[in-house]
C-alpha positions as CSV (number, residue, x, y, z in Angstrom):
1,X,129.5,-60.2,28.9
2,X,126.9,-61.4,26.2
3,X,123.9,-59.6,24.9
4,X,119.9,-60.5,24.5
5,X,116.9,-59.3,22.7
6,X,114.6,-57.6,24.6
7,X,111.6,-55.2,24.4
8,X,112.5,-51.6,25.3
9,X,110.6,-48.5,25.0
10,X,112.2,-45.1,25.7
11,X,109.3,-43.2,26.0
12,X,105.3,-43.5,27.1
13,X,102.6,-43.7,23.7
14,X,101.2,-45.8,21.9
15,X,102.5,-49.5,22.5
16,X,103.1,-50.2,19.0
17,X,104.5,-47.3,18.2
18,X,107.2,-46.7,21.1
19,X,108.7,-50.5,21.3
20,X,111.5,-51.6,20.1
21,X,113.2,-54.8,19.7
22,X,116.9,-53.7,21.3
23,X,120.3,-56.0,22.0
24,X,120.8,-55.3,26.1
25,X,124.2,-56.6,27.8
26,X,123.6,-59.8,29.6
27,X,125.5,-59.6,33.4
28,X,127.9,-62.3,34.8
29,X,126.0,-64.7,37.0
30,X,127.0,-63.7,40.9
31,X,127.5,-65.8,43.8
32,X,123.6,-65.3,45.1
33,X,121.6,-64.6,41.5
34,X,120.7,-66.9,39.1
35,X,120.7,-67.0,34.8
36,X,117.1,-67.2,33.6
37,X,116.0,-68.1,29.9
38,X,112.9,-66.5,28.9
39,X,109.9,-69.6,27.9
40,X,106.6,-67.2,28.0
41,X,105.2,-63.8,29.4
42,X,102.0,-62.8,29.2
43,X,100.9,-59.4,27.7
44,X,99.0,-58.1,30.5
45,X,96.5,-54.7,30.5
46,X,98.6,-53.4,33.3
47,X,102.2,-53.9,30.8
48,X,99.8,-51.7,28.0
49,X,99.4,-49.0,30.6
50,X,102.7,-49.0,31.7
51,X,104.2,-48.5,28.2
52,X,101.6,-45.7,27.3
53,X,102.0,-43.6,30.8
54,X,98.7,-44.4,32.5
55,X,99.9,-46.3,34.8
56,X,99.7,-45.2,38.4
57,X,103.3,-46.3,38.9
58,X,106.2,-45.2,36.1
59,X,108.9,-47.1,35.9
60,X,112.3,-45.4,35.0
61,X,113.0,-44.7,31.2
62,X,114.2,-46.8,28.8
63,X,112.0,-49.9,30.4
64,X,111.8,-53.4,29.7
65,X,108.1,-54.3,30.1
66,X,106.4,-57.4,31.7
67,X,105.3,-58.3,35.0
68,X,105.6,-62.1,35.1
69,X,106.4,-64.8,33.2
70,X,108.2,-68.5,33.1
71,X,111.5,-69.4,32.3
72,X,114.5,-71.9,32.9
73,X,117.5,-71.9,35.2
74,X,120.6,-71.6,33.1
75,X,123.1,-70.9,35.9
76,X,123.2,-70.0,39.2
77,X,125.6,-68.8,41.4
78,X,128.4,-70.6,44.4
79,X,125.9,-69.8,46.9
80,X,122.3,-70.6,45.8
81,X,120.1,-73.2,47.7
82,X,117.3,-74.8,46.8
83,X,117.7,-73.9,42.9
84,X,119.3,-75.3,40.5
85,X,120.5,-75.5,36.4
86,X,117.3,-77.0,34.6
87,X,114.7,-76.0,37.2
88,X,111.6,-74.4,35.2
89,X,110.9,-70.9,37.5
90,X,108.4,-68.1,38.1
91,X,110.6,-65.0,37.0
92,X,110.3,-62.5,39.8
93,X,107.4,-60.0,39.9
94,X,108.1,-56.7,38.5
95,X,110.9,-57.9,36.6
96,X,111.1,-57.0,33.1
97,X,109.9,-60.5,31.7
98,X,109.9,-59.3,28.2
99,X,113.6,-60.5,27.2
100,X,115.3,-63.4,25.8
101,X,117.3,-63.9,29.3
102,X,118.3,-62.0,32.2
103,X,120.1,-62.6,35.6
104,X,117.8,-62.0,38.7
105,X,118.1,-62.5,42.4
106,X,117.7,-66.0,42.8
107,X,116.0,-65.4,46.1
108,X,113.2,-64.4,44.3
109,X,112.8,-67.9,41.9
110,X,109.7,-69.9,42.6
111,X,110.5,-73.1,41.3
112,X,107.5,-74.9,39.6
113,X,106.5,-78.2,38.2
114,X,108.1,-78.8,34.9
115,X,105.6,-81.0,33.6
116,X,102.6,-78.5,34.0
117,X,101.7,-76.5,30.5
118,X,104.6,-73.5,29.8
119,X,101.9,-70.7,29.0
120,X,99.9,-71.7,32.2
121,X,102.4,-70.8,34.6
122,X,103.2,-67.8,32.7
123,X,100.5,-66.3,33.7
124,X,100.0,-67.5,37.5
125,X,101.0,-64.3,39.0
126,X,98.7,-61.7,38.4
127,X,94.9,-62.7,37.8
128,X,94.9,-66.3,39.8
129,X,96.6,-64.8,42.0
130,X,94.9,-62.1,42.4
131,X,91.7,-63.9,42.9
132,X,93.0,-66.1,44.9
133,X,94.3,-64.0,47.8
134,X,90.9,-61.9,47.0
135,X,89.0,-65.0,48.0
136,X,90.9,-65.9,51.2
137,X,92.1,-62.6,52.5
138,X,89.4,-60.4,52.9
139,X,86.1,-62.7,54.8
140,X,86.0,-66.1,56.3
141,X,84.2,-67.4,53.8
142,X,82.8,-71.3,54.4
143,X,81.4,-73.7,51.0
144,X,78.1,-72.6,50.3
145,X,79.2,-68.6,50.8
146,X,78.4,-66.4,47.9
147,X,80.4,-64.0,46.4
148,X,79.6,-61.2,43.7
149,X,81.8,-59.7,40.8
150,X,81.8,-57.1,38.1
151,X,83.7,-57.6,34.9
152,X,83.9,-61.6,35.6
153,X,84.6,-62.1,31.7
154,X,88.4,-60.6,32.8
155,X,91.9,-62.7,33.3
156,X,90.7,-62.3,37.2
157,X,87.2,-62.9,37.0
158,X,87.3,-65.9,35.3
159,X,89.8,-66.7,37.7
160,X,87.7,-66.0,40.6
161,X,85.0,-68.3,39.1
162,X,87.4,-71.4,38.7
163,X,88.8,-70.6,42.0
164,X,85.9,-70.2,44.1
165,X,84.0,-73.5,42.1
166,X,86.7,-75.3,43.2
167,X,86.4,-74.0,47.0
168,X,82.6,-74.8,47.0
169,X,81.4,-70.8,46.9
170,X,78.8,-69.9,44.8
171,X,79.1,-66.6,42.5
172,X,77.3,-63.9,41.1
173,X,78.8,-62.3,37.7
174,X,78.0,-59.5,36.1
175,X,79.1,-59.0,32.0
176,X,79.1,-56.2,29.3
177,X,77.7,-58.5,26.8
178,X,74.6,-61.0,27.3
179,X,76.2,-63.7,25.0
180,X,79.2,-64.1,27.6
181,X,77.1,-66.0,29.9
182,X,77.3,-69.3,28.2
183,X,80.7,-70.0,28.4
184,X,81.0,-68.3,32.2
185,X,78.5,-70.7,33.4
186,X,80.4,-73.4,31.7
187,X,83.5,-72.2,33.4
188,X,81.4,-72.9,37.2
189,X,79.9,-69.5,37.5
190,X,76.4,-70.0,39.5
191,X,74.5,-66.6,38.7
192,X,75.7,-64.7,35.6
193,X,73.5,-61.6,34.6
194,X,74.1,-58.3,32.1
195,X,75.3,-55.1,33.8
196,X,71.9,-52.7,33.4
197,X,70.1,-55.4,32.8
198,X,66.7,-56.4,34.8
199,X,69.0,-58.8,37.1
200,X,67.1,-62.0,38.8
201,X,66.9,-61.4,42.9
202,X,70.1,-61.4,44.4
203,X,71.0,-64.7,46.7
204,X,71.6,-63.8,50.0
205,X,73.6,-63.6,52.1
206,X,76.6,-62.0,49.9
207,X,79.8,-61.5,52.4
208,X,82.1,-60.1,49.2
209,X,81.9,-58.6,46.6
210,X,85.2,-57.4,44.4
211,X,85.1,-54.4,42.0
212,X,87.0,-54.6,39.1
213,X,84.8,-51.5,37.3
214,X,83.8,-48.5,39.5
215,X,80.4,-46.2,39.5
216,X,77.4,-47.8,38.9
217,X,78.8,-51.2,38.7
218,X,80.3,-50.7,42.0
219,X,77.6,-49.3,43.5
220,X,75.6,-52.1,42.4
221,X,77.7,-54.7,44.3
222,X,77.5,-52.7,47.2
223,X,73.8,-52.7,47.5
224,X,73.8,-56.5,47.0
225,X,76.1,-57.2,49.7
226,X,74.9,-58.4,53.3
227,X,75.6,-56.1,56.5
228,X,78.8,-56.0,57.4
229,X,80.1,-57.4,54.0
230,X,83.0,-56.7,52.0
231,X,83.9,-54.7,48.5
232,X,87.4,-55.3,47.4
233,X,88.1,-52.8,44.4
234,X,91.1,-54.3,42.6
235,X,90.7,-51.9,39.0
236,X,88.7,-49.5,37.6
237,X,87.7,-50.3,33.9
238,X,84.9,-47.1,33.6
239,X,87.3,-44.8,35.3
240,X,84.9,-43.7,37.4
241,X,84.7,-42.8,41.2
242,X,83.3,-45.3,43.9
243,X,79.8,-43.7,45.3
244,X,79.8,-44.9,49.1
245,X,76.3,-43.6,50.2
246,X,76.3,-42.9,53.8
247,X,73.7,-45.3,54.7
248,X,75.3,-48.3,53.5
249,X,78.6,-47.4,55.7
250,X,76.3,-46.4,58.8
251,X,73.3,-49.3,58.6
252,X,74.5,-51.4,56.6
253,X,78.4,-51.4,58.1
254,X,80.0,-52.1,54.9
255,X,83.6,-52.9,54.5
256,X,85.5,-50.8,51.5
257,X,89.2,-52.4,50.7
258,X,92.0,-52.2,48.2
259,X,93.8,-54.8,47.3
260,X,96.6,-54.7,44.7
261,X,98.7,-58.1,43.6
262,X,102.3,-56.0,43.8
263,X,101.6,-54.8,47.3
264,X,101.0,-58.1,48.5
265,X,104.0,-59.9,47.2
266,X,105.9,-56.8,48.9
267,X,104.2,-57.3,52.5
268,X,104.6,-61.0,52.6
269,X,107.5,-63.2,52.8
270,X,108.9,-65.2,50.3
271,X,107.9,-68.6,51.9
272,X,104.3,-67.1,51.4
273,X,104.8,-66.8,47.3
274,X,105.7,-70.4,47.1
275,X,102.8,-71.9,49.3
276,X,100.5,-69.8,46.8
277,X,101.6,-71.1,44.0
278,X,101.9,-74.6,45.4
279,X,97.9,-74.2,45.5
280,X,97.7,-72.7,42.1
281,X,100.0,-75.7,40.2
282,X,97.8,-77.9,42.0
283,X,94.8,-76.6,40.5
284,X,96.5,-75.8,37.3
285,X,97.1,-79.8,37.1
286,X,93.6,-81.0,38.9
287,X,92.3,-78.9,35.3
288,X,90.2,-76.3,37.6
289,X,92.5,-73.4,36.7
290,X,92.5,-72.8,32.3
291,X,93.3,-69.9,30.8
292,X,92.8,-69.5,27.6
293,X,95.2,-68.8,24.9
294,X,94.9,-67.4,21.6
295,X,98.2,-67.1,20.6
296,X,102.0,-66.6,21.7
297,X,104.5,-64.3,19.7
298,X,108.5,-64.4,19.5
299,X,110.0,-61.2,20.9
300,X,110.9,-60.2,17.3
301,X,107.6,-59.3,16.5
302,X,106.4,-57.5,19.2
303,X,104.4,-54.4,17.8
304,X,102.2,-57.5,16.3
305,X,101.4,-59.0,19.3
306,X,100.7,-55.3,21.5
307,X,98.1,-54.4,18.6
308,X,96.8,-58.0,18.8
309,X,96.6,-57.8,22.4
310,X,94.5,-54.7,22.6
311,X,92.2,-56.3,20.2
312,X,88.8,-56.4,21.7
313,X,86.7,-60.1,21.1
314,X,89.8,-62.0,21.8
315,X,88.8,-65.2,22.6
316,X,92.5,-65.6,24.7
317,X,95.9,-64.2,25.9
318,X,98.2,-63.0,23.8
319,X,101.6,-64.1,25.2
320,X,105.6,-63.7,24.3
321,X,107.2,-67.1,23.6
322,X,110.9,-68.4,23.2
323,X,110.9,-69.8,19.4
324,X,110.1,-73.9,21.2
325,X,107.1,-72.5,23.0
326,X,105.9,-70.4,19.7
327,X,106.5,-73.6,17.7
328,X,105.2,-75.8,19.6
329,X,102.0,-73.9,20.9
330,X,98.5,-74.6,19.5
331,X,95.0,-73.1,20.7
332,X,92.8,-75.7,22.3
């Protein structure tokens, strides 16, 4: 049994200060799981939470963070179809992405296109995702629909604005900071406005709205939205409480939903994963789907990257790289 780097903390606190760079063992390949090299994982909000404890759901100590990421097949096992040595995969959700290698499941591979950019699909399961199912799973919505969102300058509101642009629905965003707008209306985004600022009329009718911020914010979606519309929260950025005013829930027959990302991929089967991201690598290589990069790290110098990646004014992701992607990567 080798070993391999990976990215441990033993306790909750400050990301920088509670990581460490650690040699793990490495287990034999079995007849159903698969060996997976480690190309590039995302440094995601959530993975910050998790490693300082405010995360809703703790994972056991010592923990190896990283929700998703891309790697490469380097062996599989006597009895795995439909995967094989070479084959460029989604690493399963939830797994610990942040390590040089590891041997997963192979049930759980997605196989992807291996000509499609390596930091792209690295980041495919959470925020496209995300907006993605957000978009399809919640209102039957038909080209010409709009939609409305808070925090839209996020991984999944830019998302949403690709995604939906590319579906023919129209969007509403609303931003922290005027100078934002620019570049979201550049991205597709129909309607971009200030939060607390004097906001142009609202186009009606909106169907959805998804909440990303709580309070106000929230609050401000839900009065925008048509009767019998929707408001998916998905986070909660002010850490306040959604206001639901009784007479938007008994005139105006509002809809109020959850969604999560992890849930999903737990409720739906694996055939489901792969049509999704069939969708999302075809929109990844069609150009509609970009997100940005600023910069990608080798494990080794992790408590770099965490501080970069908590950085406000980033104009990218901050990602973990095997030493080819790092070398090789440069910003548009």
């Amino acid at each position: 049994m080798s070993n391999v780097s990976a990215i441990v903390f033993h306790e909750h606190g400050e990301p920088r200060e509670v990581v460490r760079v650690e040699s793990l063992p490495l287990p034999e390949v079995t007849p159903q799981s698969a060996r997976v090299r480690l190309l590039a994982a995302p440094i995601n909000p959530a993975d910050l939470n998790v490693i300082e404890g405010k995360y809703p759901i703790r994972p056991a100590l010592p923990g190896t963070p990283g929700v998703e990421g891309v790697g490469v097949v380097e062996a599989i096992g006597a009895d795995v179809p439909g995967v094989k040595v070479g084959d460029r995969v989604l690493l399963p959700h939830g797994y610990g992405t942040w390590r040089e290698a590891g041997v997963v499941d192979a049930r759980e591979l997605c196989v992807v296109p291996g000509d499609l950019p390596v930091e792209q699909l690295a980041m495919l399961k959470i925020n496209p995702a995300t907006a993605l199912r957000m978009l399809r799973d919640f209102a039957d919505l038909q080209p010409g629909d709009w939609i409305a969102q808070n925090a839209a300058n996020s991984g999944v509101g830019r998302s949403v604005i690709q995604i939906a642009h590319a579906l023919g629905l129209r969007t509403v965003n609303l931003v922290r900071r005027a100078e934002l707008i620019p570049d979201l209306q550049a991205q597709g985004a129909d309607l971009v406005c200030a939060e607390g600022a004097d906001a142009p009329s609202w186009p009606t009718p909106i169907r959805l709205a998804l909440n990303a911020v709580g309070g106000e914010s929230a609050l401000r979606l839900a009065n925008a939205l048509a009767p019998s519309g929707t408001l998916v929260t998905y986070g909660a950025m002010a850490r306040q409480p959604l206001r639901i005013p009784n007479g938007l829930l008994i005139f105006q027959d509002l809809r109020w939903r959850g969604f999560w990302i992890s849930q999903w991929y737990r409720a739906t089967p694996p055939e489901a994963h792969r049509a999704m991201f069939a969708e999302l690598c075809d929109l990844l290589r069609r150009g509609i789907l970009h997100t940005p990069v600023e910069r990608i790290y080798p494990l080794a110098e992790a408590p770099s990257a965490l501080v970069h990646a908590a950085r406000s004014g980033r104009s990218g992701k901050i990602l973990f790289g095997a030493p080819e992607i790092v070398a090789q990567f440069s910003p548009a």
